[in-house]
C-alpha positions as CSV (number, residue, x, y, z in Angstrom):
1,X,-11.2,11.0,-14.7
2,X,-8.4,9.8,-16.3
3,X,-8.3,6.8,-18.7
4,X,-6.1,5.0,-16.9
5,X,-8.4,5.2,-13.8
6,X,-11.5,4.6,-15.3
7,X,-11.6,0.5,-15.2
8,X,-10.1,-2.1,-12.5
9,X,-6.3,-3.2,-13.0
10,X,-5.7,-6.5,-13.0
11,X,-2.6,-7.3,-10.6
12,X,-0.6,-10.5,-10.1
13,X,0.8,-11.4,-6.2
14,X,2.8,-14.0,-5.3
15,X,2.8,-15.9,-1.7
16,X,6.3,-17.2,-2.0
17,X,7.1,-20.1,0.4
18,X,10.7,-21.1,0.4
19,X,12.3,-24.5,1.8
20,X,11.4,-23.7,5.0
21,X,7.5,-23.0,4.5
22,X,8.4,-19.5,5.2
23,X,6.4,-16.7,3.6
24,X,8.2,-13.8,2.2
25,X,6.7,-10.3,2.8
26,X,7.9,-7.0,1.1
27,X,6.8,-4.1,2.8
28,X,5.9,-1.6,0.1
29,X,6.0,2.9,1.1
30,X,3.0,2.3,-1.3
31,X,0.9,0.3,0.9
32,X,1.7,2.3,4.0
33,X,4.9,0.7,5.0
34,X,2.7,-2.4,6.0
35,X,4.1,-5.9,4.3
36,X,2.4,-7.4,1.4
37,X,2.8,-9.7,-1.6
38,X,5.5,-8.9,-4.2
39,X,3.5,-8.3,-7.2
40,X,2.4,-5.7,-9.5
41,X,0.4,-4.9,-13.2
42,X,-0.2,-7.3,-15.9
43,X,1.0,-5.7,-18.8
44,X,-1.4,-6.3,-22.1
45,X,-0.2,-8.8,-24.1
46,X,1.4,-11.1,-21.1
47,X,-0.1,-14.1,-19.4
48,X,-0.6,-13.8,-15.5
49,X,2.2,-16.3,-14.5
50,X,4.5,-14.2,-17.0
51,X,3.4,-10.8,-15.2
52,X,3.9,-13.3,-11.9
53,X,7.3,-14.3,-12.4
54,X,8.3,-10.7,-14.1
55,X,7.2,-8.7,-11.4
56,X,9.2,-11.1,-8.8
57,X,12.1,-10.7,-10.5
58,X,11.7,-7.0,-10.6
59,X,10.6,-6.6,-7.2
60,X,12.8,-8.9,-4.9
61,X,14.8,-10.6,-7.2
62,X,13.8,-14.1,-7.2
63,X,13.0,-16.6,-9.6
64,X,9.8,-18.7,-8.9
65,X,7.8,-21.2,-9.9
66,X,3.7,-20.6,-9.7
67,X,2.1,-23.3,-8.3
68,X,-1.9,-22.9,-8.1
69,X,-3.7,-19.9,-7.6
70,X,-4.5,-18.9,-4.3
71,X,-7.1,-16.1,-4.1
72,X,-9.3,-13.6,-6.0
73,X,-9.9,-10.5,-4.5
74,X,-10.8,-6.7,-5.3
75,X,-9.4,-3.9,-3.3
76,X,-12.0,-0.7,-4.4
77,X,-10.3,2.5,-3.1
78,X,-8.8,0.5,-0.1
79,X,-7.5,3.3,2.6
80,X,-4.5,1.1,3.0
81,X,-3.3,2.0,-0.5
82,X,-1.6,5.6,-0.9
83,X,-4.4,6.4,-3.0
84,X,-7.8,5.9,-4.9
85,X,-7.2,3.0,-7.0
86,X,-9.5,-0.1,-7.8
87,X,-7.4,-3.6,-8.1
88,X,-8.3,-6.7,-9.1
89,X,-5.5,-9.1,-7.0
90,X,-4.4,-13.0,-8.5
91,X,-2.7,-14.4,-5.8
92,X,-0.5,-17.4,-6.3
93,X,1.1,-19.6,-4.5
94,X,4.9,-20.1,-5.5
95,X,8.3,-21.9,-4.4
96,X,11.3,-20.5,-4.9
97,X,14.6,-22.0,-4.8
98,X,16.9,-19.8,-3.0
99,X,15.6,-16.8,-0.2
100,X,18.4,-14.5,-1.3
101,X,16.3,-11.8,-1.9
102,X,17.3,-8.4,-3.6
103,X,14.5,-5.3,-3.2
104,X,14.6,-2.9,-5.9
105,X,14.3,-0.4,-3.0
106,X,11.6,1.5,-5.5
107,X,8.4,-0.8,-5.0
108,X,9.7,-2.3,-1.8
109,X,12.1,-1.0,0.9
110,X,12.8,-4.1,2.5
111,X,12.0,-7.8,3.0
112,X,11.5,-10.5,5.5
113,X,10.9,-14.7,5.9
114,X,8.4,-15.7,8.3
115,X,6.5,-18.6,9.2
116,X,2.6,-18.2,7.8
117,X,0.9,-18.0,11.2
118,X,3.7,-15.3,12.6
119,X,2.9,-13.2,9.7
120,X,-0.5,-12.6,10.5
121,X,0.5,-11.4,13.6
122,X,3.0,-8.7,11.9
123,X,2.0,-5.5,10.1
124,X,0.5,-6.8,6.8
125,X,-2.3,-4.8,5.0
126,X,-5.7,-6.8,5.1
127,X,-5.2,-8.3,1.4
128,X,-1.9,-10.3,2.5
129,X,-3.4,-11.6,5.6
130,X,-6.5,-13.1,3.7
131,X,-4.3,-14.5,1.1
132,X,-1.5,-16.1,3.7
133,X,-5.5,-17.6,5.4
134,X,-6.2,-18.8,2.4
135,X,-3.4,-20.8,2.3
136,X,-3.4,-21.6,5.9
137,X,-6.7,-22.9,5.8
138,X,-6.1,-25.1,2.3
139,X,-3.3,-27.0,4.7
140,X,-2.5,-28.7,1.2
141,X,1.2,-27.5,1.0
142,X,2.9,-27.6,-2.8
């Protein structure tokens, strides 16, 4: 076993809700072509809203502005992933000022706005759809 692979890696997600109350999911070749959070690694040395709003910016081009966190969760060697990996997931929620995304076609191949309760009905992977509950069932929007 590899270092790299031989403890959890903290990850950052953000469920980004625009002026609408839309959700935006990214759906990631990584992930099965199912839509998730944009997100990604913390990097040692940087806070989890910096890693948040970095891997944002990196992923779909947006600026944002964390708001609370959302959700906790663990994904250990989840069959939705392309492979054997053990994540530790920060979900925020976040507001962002403009919905003009831009996908760095690398981490995620395309994007898409939708209202929170349509988006559990689409192909999201089973992280995602606890995270946009989560926030359904907090019905405290920012």
């Amino acid at each position: 076993m590899s270092e790299a692979s031989r403890y959890p890696e903290p990850t950052v997600g953000g469920l980004i809700l625009n002026d609408s109350g839309q959700v935006l999911l990214a759906k990631s070749s990584k992930w099965k072509n199912r839509f998730t959070l944009p997100g990604g690694h913390i990097e040692l040395g940087e806070t989890i809203e910096e890693a948040l709003k970095r891997e944002i910016r990196e992923e779909v081009g947006l600026e944002i502005k964390p708001i609370r966190s959302l959700l906790m969760q663990e994904a250990i060697y989840s069959e939705e992933f392309y492979k054997p990996k053990h994540f530790i997931f920060l979900d925020y929620l976040c507001e962002t000022e403009t919905a003009d995304v831009k996908v760095d076609k690398d981490e995620i191949q395309e994007s898409v706005w939708a209202d929170p309760e349509k988006a559990l009905e689409m192909n999201v992977d089973s992280f995602t759809k606890r995270t946009i509950k989560k926030y359904l069932e907090t019905g405290d929007n920012p």
